[in-house]
N, C-alpha and C positions, 0 to 999 in steps of 0.2 A: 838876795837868795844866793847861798853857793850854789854854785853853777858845776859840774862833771864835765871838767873840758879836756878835749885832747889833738895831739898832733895835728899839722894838714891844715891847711888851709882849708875855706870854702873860694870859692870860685863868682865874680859880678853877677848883678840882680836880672840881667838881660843874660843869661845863661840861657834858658828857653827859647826867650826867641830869635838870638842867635846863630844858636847850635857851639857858640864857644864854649872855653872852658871843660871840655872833656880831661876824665881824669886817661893818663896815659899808664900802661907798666905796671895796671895793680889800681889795690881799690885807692878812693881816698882818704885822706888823713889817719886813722886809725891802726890800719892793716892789717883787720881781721875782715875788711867786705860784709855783704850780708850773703854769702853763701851759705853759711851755713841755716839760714832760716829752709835748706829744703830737706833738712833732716827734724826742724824743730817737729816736736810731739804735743807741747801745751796747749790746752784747749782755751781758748776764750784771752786771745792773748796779740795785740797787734800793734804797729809800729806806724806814728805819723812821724814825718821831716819836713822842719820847715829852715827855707834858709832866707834871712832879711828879718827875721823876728828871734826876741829872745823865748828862752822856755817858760817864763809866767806869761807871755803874752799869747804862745802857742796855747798853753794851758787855758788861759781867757777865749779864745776861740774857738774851742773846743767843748765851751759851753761849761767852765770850771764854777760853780756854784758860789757864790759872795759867801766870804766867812767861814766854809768850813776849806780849812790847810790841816789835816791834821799830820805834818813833819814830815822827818823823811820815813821812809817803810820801803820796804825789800818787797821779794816778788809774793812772797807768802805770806807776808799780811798785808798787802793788798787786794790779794783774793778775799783775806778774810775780811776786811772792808768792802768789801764788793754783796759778800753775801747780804750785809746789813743795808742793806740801800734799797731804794724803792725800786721797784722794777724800769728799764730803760735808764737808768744812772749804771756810771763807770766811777773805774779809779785812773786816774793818768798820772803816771811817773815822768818825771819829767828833766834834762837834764840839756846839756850840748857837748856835738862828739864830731871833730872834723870837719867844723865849718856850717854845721846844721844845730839847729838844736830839734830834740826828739821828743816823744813820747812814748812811755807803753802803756800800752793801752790796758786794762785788767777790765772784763766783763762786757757791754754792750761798745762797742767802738765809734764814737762819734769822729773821729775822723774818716770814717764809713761814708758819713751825711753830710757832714761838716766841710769837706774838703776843698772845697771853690769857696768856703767863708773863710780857712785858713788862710788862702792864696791870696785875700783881696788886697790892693796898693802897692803890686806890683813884688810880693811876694812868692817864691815860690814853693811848694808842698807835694809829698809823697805820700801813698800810704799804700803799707802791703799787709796782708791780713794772710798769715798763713796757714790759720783755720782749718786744721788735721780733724775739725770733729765734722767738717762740713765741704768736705775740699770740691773744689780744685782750690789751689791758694789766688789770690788776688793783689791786683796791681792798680794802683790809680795816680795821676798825675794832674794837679792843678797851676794854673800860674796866674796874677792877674784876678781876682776872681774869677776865674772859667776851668770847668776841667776839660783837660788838654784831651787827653788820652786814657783807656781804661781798657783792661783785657784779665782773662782769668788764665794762669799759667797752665799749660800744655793744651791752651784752649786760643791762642795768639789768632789765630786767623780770623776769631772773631772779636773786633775793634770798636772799641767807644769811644765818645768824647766825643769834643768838636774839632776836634783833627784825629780822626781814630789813627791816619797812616805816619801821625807822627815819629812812632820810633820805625819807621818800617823800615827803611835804610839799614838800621845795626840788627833788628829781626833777621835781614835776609843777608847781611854780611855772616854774621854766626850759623846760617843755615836751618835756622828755625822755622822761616818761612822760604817759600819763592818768592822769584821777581812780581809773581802776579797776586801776592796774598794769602797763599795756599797751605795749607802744615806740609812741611818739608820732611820732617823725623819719621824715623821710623816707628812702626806701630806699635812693636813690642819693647821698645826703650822702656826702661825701668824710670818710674815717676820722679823718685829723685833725682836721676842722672839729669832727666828731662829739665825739671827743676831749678837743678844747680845753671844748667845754660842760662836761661833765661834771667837768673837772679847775677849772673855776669855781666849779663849786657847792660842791667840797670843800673849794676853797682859803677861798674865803668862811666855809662851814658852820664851818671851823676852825682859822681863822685861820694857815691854813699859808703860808708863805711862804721860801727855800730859792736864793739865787741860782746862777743855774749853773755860775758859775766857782768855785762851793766846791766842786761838786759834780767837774768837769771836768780844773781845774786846780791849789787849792789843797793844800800839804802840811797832811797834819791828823794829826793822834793815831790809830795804828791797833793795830788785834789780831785775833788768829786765832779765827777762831769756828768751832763744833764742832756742825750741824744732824743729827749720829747721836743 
């Protein structure tokens, strides 16, 4: 499968549980970051990363359906493959961008459910959902099979996972939180501004980086995923 590869390295498989490997000066490889997902407006539209696996095998754990590949397809016939599917089935585009490989996700998100199945054998997995039709947008972290960490953005102070206070440290360095857990921000911060902080400290925390015309408008490699 051509692969959509680009600059930057990724960073070793014990990333996680280290805490090495932080991207320094900017996002990674790419250098477009995922900031800008706090302006995205598409509904039904989200992004898994996995790094230690390639994109057909992220694709395969993500519940990709045996035998239907139908090629590559852009973001707008994807959708329209989405429409034709049974209910609880996705489209995932699928490619790799700075040391991860990705998915977009088009319709029901199995990287929503799926994500400590992505993670498993010591891989590790992201997934932000930034779901303008249902927001707050969403954040989740797996590694290992286990999810790490999970929180909904401008919602930080309340923490999931089995280490909810995992990013707590760069939460409260960026002033998102306090020392004790707390929303630090101001109340009347505009959603996006709010936003963009938070999709900083991740892009940073892990060296995610993603430009948006892969995301928008390039044909990539896709398959039908199956979130029943």
């Amino acid at each position: 499968m051509a692969d959509i590869t680009g600059g930057g390295q990724g960073f070793g498989g014990d990333f996680g549980r280290s805490g090495a490997g932080r991207a320094d000066g900017g996002a990674g490889g790419g250098g477009e970051g995922v900031q800008w997902l706090a302006d995205w407006d598409a509904w039904y539209v989200s992004l898994t990363f996995a790094r230690g696996i390639g994109p057909e095998e992220l694709a395969a754990r993500l519940g990709a359906l045996p035998g239907i590949h139908p090629g590559p397809l852009g973001a707008i016939d994807a959708w329209s493959m989405v429409t034709e599917t049974v209910d609880g089935d996705g489209v995932a585009r699928v490619g790799s961008w700075g040391g991860w490989s990705f998915a977009v996700e088009h319709g029901m998100p199995a990287g929503a459910q799926r994500l400590a199945e992505v993670s498993r054998s010591g891989v590790e997995a992201v997934h932000l959902d930034p779901q303008p039709d249902h927001p707050p947008k969403q954040f989740a972290y797996a590694l290992d099979g286990e999810l790490v960490c999970c929180f909904a953005l401008g919602e930080e102070c309340w923490r999931g996972g089995h280490r909810p206070d995992f990013l707590l440290p760069e939460l409260v360095e960026a002033k998102i939180l306090a020392p004790d857990g707390s929303y630090a921000r101001p109340e009347d911060e505009p959603c996006a501004d709010r936003d963009r902080l938070t999709l900083s400290v991740l892009e940073h925390r892990f060296a995610l980086s993603l430009p948006r015309r892969l995301v928008e408008e390039a044909p990539l490699p896709a398959f039908v995923t199956c979130t029943q």
